[in-house]
N, C-alpha and C positions, 0 to 999 in steps of 0.2 A: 842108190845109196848103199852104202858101204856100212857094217858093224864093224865094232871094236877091235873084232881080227883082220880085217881089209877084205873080208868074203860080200858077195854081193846081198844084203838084208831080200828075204823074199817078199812077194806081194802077198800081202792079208785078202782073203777072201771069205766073207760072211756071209752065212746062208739063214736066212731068215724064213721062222714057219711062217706060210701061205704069205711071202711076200714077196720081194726085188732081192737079188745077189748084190751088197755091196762088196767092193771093189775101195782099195786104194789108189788113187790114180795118180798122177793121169793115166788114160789106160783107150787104147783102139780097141775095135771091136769089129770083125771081119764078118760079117752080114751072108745071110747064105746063098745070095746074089753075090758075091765077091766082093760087092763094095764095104770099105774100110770107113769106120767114123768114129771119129774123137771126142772125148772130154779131158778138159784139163783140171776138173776139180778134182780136190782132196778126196774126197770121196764119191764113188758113182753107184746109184743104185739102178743094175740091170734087169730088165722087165723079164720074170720068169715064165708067167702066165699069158703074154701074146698081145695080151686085151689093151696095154696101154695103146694111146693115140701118137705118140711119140716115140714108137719100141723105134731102137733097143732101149731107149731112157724108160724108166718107170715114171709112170703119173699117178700112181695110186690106183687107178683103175681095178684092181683085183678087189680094193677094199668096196666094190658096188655091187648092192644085189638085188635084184627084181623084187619090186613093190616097196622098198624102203623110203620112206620121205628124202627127199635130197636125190634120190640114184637115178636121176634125170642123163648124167652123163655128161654134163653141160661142163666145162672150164673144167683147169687143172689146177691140184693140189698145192698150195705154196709149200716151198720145200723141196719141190721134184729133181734131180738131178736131170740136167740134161748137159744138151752137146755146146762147149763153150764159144 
């Protein structure tokens, strides 16, 4: 997309404390195995911390911490960005 001068608008990147990089997308993601994988949403939030079950998508997985009621690990977060 283009701004008001016809220059190319850059991509927003948001770095959030102890959480997922959002991303404006759509947006690939080159994996350190070379393989390439897509979203096409509006926005993606990229798993900083590893721990999701679905990296590179974040599942919230950072927000769990040993011994908290809930932090079973079981199912994912409604809300999660993932691969369209």
């Amino acid at each position: 997309m283009a701004n008001a001068n016809g220059e190319p608008s850059p991509t927003r990147v948001t770095l959030t404390a102890d959480g997922p990089i959002l991303i404006e997308g759509p947006v690939e993601v080159v994996l350190d195995d070379g393989r390439v994988v897509r979203s096409d949403r509006f926005v993606v939030a990229v798993c900083a911390c590893r721990r999701s079950r679905s990296y590179p998508w974040c599942d919230t997985s950072h927000r769990r911490r040993a011994g908290r009621p809930g932090a079973d690990g079981t199912g994912a977060a409604a809300g999660r960005s993932g691969p369209s």
